[in-house]
C-alpha positions as CSV (number, residue, x, y, z in Angstrom):
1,X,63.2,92.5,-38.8
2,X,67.0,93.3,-38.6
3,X,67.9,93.3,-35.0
4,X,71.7,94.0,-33.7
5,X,71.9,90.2,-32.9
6,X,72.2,89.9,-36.3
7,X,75.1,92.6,-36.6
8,X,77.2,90.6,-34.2
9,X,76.6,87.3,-35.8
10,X,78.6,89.0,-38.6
11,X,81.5,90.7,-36.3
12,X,82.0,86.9,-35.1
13,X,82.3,85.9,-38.4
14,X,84.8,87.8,-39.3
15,X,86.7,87.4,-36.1
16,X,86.0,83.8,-36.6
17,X,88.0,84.0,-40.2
18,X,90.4,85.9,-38.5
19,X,91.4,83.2,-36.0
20,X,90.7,80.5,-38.4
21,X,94.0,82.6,-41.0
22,X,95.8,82.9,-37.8
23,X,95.8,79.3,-36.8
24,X,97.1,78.2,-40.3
25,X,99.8,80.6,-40.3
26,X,101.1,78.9,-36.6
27,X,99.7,81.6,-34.7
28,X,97.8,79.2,-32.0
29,X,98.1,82.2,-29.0
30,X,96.3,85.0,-32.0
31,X,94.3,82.4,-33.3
32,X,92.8,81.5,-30.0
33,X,92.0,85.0,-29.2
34,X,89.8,85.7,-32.2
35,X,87.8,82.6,-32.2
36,X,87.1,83.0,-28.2
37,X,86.1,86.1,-29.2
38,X,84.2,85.2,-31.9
39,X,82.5,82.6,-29.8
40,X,81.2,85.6,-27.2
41,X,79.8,87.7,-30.7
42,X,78.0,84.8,-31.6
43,X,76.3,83.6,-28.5
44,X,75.3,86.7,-26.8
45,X,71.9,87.2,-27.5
46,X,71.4,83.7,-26.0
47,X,73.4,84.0,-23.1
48,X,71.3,86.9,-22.6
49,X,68.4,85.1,-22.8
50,X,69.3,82.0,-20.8
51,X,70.0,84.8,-17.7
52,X,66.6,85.7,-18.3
53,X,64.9,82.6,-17.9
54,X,67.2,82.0,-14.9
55,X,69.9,79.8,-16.4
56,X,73.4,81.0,-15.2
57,X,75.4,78.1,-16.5
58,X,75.6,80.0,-20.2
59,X,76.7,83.5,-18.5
60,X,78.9,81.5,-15.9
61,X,80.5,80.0,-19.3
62,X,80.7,83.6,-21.2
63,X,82.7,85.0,-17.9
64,X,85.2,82.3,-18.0
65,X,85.7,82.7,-21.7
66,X,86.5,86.6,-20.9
67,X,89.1,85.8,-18.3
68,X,90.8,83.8,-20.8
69,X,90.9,86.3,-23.3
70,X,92.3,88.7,-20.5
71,X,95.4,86.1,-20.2
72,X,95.7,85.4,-23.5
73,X,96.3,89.1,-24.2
74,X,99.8,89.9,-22.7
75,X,100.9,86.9,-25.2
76,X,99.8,88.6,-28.5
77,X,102.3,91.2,-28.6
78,X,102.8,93.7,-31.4
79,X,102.3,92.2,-35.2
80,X,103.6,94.3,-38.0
81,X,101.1,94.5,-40.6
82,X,101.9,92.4,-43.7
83,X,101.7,94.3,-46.4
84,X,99.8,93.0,-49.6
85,X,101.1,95.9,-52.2
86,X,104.2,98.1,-52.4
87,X,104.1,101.7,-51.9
88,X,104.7,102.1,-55.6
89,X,101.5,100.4,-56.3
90,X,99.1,102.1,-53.7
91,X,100.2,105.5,-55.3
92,X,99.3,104.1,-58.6
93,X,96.4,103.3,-57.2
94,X,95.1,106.3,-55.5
95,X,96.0,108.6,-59.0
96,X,93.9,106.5,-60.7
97,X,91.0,106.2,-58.4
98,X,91.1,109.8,-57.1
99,X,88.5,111.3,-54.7
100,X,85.9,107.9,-55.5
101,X,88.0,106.1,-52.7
102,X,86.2,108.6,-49.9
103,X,82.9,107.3,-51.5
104,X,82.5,104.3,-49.7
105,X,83.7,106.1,-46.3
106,X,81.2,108.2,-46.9
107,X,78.9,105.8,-47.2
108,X,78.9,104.9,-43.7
109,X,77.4,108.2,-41.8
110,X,75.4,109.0,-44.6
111,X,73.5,105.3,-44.4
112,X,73.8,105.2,-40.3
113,X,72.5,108.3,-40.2
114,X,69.3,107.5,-42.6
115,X,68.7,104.4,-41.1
116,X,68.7,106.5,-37.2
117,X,66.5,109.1,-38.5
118,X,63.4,107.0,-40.7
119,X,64.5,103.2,-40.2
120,X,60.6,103.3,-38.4
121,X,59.1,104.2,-41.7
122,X,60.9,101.4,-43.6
123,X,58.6,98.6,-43.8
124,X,58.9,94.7,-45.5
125,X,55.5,93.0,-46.0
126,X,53.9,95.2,-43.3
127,X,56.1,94.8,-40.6
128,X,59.2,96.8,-39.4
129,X,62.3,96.3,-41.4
130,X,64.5,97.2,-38.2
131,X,64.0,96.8,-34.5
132,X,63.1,100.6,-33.3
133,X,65.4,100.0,-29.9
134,X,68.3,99.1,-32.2
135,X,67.9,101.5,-35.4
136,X,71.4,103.5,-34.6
137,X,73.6,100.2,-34.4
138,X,71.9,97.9,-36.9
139,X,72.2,100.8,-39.2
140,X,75.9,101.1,-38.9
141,X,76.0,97.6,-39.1
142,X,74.3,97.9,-42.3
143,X,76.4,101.0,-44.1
144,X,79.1,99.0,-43.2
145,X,78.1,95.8,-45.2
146,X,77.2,98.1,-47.8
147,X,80.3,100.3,-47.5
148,X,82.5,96.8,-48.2
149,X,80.5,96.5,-51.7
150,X,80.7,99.8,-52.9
151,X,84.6,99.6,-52.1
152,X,84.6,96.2,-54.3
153,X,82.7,98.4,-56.9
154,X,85.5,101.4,-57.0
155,X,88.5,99.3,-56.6
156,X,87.5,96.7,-58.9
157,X,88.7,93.9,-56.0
158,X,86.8,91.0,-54.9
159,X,84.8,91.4,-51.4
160,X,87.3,88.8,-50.4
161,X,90.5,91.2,-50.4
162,X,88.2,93.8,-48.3
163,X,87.8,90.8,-45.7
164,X,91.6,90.0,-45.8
165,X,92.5,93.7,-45.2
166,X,90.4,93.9,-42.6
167,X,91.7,90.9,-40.9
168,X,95.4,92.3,-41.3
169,X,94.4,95.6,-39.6
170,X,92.5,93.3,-36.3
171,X,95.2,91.5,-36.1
172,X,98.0,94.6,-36.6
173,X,95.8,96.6,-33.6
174,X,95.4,93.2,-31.3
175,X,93.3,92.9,-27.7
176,X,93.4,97.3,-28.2
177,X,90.3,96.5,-30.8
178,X,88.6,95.3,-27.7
179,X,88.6,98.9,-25.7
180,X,85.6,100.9,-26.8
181,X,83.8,98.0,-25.9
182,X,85.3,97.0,-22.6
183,X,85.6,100.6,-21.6
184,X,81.7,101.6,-22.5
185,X,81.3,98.3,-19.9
186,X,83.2,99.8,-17.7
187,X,81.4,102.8,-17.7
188,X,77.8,100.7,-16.7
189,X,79.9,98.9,-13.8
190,X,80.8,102.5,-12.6
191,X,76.7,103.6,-12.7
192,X,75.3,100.3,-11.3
193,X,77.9,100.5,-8.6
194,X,76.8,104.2,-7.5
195,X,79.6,106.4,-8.7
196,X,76.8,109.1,-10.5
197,X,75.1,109.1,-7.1
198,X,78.1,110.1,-5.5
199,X,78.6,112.7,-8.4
200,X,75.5,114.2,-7.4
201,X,76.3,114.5,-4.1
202,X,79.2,116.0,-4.3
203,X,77.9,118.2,-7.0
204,X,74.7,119.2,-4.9
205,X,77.4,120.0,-1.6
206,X,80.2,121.9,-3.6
207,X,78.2,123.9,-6.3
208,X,76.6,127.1,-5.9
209,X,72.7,126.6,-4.8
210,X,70.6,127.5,-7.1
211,X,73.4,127.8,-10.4
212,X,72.6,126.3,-13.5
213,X,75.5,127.1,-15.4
214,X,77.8,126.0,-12.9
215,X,76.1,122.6,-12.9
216,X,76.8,122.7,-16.8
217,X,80.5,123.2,-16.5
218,X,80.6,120.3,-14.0
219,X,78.8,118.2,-16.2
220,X,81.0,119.3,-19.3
221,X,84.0,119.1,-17.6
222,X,83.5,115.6,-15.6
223,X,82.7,114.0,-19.2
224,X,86.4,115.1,-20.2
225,X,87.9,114.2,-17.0
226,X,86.0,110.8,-16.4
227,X,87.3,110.2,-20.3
228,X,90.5,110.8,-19.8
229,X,90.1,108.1,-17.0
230,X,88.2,105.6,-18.4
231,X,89.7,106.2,-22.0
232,X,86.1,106.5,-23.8
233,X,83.0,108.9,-23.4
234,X,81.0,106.0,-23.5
235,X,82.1,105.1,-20.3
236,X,81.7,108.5,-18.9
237,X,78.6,109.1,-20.6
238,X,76.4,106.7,-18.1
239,X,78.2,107.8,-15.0
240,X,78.2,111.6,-15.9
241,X,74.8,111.9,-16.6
242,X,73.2,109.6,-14.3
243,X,74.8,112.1,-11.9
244,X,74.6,115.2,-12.9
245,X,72.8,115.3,-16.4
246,X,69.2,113.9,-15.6
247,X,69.0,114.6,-11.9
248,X,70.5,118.2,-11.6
249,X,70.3,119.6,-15.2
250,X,67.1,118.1,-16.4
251,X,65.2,117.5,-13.8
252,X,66.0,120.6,-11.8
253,X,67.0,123.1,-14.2
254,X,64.8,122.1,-17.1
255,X,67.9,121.6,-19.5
256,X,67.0,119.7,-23.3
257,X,68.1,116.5,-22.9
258,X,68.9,115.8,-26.2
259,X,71.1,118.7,-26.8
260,X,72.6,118.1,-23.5
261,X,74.0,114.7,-24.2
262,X,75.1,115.8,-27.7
263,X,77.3,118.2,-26.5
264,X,78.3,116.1,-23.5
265,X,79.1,113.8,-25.7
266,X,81.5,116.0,-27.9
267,X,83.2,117.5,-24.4
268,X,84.0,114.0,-23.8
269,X,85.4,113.4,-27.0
270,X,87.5,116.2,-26.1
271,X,89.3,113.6,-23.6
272,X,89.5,110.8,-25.7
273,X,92.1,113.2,-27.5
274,X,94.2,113.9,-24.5
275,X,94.6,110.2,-22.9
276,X,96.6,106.8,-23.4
277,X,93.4,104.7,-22.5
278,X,92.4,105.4,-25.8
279,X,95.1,103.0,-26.6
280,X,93.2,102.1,-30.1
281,X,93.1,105.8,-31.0
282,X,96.1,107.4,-29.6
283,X,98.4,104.8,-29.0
284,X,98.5,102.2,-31.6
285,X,98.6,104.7,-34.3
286,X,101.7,106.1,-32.9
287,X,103.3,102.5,-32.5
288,X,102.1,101.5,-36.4
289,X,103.7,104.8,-37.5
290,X,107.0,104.2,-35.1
291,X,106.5,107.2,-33.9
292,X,109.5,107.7,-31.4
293,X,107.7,108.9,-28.3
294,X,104.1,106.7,-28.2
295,X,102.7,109.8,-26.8
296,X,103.3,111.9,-29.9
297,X,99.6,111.4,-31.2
298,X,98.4,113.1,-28.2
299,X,100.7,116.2,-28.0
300,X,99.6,116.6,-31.5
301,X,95.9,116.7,-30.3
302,X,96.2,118.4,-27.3
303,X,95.3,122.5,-29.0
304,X,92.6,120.6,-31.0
305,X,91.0,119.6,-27.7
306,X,91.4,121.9,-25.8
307,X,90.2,124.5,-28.6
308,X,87.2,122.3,-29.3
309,X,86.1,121.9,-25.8
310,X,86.4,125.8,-25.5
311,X,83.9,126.0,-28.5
312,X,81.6,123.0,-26.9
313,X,81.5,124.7,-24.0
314,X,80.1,127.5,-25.8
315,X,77.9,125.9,-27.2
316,X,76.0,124.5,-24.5
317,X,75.8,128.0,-22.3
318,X,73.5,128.8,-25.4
319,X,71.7,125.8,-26.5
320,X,71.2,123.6,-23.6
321,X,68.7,125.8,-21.4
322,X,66.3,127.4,-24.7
């Protein structure tokens, strides 16, 4: 059974190569980073499992290992990526290969997406050929791998060069890789801490009694607020619906849940467009393009959000109460 263990033992593969090419070319602070991090990838399923059976020295270990990422950060700085071809060359390369580069981009959603929707009917010698908890993930996981082939295929390079490029663009975007993750953490901190409960209070004091719709906008609106604060809807997701979206909408008003956090989810993408938490989306592009103000991604984005959300919002007055 392909389980999303499996997925990260890959990821610290990689970011084991990674440190491994960073330590030969004297980059001890770079190379440090990766492998740490690596380490965490690869032993995380049984850390998890020694917690559960009581054993704290493993997690204990992992926590350390995470502060010294934290102060090995500040000393990464900004790498400019190394690049492997002249511009001359990668023009002369997309003429030739045309629209067959998007294939293997493609490749990702359109695998993800069958894996999400009938990995439970895939089968290997009568048993499940992925873990039904983990369908979504492993099957990004999987396009992914498969996604790195196919662009082998069209380019005619080895697998190899797709692992090197890779490489250049972890190390060119640094400890900002790192954000979705810690920020989607974040966001479980902020729900097992009590923040949704305090959302629903001071939902349930402020709102109109008895006003669905109101409820809706607060719940629409605090995923793009609580992004733009935490940098990620993943991180808002857990907090925002914890406090409004299950006990209010759900529960009280009889809202579809799965619609509901669809379109939560797209409000609070909305924010990701608008904020410099999003460091990995809106501010390292700026600084690999030399943009001259680092926030010139985000005025850019800010119509497209704020047009989108409109349309979002729209959406959910219709959909979310049928």
């Amino acid at each position: 059974m392909l389980q999303i263990e499996q997925a990260h033992l890959l990821l610290a593969l990689f970011m084991a190569y990674t440190g491994w090419r960073n330590l030969r070319e004297r980059e001890p602070w770079r190379g440090a980073f990766w492998l740490i991090l690596a380490a965490l990838f690869g032993s995380g399923g049984a850390v998890l499992r020694a917690a559960q059976a009581g054993q704290l020295l493993p997690a204990q270990v992992a926590g350390a290992a995470v502060i010294a990422l934290a102060l090995i950060a500040p000393r990464l700085g900004h790498r400019r990526p190394v690049e492997q071809s002249t511009p001359a060359q990668r023009q002369a390369s997309a003429q030739r290969l045309g629209h067959r580069l998007l294939l293997p981009a493609l490749l990702i959603p359109l695998v993800t997406v069958v894996v999400a929707l009938g990995g439970d009917r895939l089968h290997w010698h009568g048993a499940r050929l992925f873990a039904p908890a983990q369908m979504t993930l492993t099957g990004l996981a999987l396009a992914c791998l498969l996604a790195l082939f196919a662009a082998s295929a069209v380019t005619g390079n080895a697998p190899s060069r797709g692992l090197a490029e890779g490489r250049r663009l972890l190390d060119t975007m640094g400890w900002a890789a790192l954000l979705p993750v810690l920020l989607a953490a974040l966001g479980q901190v902020f729900t097992r801490s009590g923040v949704g409960d305090a959302i629903a209070q001071l939902t349930t004091d402020w709102l109109p009694a008895g006003s669905a719709m109101a409820c809706l906008l607060a719940y629409a609106l605090g995923m793009v607020l609580f992004t733009v604060i935490m940098g990620n809807a993943f991180a808002a997701f857990p907090v925002m619906t914890a406090g409004i979206g299950l006990p209010l909408l759900v529960q009280r008003y009889g809202a579809n849940p799965a619609v509901l956090g669809a379109l939560g989810m797209l409000c609070g993408y909305c924010g990701t467009l608008l904020t410099p938490m999003a460091a990995n989306f809106n501010l390292v592009p700026a600084a690999l393009l030399e943009l001259r103000s680092p926030y010139g991604v985000i005025r850019a984005q800010v119509w497209t959000a704020l047009l989108l959300l409109a349309f979002n919002l729209g959406l959910m007055a219709l959909l979310v109460f049928r």
